[in-house]
One Martini backbone bead per residue (centre of mass of N, CA, C, O) as a GRO file, in nm:
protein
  102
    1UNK     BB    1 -19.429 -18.606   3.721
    2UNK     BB    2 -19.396 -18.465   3.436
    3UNK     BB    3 -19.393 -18.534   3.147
    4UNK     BB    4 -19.254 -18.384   2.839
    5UNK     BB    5 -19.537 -18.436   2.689
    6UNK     BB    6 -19.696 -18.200   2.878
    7UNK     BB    7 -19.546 -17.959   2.780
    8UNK     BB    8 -19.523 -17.664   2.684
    9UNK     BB    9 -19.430 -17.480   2.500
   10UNK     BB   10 -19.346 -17.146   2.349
   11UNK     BB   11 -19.557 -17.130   2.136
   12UNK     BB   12 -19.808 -17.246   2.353
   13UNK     BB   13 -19.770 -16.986   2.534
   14UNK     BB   14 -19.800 -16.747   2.373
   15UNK     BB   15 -20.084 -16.842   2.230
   16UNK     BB   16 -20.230 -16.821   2.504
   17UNK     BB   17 -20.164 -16.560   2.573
   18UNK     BB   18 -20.211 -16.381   2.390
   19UNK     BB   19 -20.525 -16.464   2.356
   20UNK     BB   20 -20.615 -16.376   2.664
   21UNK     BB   21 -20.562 -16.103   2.636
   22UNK     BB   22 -20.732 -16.009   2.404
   23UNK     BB   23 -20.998 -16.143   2.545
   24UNK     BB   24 -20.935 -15.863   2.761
   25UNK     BB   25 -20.857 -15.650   2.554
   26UNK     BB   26 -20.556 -15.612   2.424
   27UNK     BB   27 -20.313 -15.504   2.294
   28UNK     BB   28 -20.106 -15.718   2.085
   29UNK     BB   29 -19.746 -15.782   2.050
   30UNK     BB   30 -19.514 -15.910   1.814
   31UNK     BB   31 -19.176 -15.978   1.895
   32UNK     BB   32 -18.903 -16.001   1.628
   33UNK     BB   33 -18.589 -16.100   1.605
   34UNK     BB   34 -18.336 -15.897   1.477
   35UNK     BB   35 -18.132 -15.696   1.282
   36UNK     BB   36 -18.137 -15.441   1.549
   37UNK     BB   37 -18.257 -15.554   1.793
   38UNK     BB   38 -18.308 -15.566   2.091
   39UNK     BB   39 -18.160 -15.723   2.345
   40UNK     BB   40 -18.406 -15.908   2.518
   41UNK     BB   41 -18.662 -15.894   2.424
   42UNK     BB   42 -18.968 -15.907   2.426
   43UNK     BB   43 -19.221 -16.108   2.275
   44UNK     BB   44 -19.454 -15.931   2.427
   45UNK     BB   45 -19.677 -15.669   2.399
   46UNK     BB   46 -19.898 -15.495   2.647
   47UNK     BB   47 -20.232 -15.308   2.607
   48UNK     BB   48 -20.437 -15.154   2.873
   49UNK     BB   49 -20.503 -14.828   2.994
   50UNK     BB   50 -20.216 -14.723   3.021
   51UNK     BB   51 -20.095 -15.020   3.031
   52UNK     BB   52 -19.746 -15.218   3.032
   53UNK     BB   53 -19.670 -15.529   2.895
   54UNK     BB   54 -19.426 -15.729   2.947
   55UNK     BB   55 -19.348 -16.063   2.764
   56UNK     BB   56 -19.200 -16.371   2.867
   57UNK     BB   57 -19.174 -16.689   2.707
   58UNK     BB   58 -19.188 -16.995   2.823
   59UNK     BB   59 -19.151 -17.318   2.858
   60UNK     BB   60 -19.247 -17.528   3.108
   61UNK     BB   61 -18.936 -17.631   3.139
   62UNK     BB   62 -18.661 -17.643   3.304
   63UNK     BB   63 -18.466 -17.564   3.097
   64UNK     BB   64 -18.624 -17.287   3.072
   65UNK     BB   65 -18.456 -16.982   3.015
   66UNK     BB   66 -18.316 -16.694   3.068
   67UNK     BB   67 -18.129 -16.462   2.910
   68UNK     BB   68 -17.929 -16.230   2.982
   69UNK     BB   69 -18.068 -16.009   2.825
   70UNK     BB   70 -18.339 -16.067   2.958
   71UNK     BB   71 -18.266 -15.957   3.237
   72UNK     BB   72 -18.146 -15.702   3.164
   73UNK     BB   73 -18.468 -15.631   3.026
   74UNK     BB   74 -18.586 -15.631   3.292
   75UNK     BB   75 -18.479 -15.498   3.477
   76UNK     BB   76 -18.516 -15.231   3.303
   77UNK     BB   77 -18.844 -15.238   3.321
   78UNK     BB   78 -18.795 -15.236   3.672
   79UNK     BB   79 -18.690 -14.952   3.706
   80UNK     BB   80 -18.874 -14.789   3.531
   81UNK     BB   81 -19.195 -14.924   3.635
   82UNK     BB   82 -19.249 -15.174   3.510
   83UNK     BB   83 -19.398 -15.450   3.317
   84UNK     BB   84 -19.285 -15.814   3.404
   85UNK     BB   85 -19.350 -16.106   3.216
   86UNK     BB   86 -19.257 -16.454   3.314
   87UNK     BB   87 -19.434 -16.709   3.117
   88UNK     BB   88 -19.612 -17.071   3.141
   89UNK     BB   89 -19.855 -16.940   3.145
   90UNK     BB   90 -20.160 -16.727   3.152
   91UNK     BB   91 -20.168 -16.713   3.466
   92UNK     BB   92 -19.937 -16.538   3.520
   93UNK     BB   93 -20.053 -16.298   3.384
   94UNK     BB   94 -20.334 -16.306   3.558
   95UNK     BB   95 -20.181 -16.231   3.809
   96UNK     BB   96 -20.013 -15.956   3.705
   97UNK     BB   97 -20.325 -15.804   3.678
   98UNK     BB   98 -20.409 -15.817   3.941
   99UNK     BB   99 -20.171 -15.700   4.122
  100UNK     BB  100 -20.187 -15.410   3.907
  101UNK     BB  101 -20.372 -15.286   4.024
  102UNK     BB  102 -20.561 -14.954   4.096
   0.00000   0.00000   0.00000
């Protein structure tokens, strides 16, 4: 089992996640949560050749989940036939990149 020190935090799954997609090609935004922001809005949104990615950024640790809004708006982005990916390092993303090809 992982120490707890070797678990990747949130802010660096984040930039991790983030600097993969540039490096990929998308244009990549940082959402962040303020007074009248969608609740539950994902951490990032990427886009790139009219797909577009919503993530929400996790870190590895067992007890970091999704809050109830944030499921609420993963569901929501699955209903209308969004890409929603709860990520916990790059490679989530770059699987659900691979997944989601035409």
């Amino acid at each position: 089992m992982k120490s707890p020190l070797n678990y990747l935090s949130e802010a660096a799954v984040l930039t991790q996640v983030r600097d993969y997609l540039r490096v990929k090609g998308f244009y990549v935004m940082r959402i962040h949560q303020s007074l009248g922001s969608q609740r539950g809005v994902s951490d990032l949104i990427a886009i790139k050749d009219g797909k577009v990615i919503f993530i929400e950024c996790k870190s590895q640790h067992a007890k970091s989940r999704q809050s109830g809004e944030q499921l609420i708006f993963q569901q929501q982005i699955e209903k209308h036939g969004g890409i929603y990916v709860l990520a916990r390092s790059y490679e989530d993303v770059e699987r659900a990149i691979k997944s989601n090809k035409h």
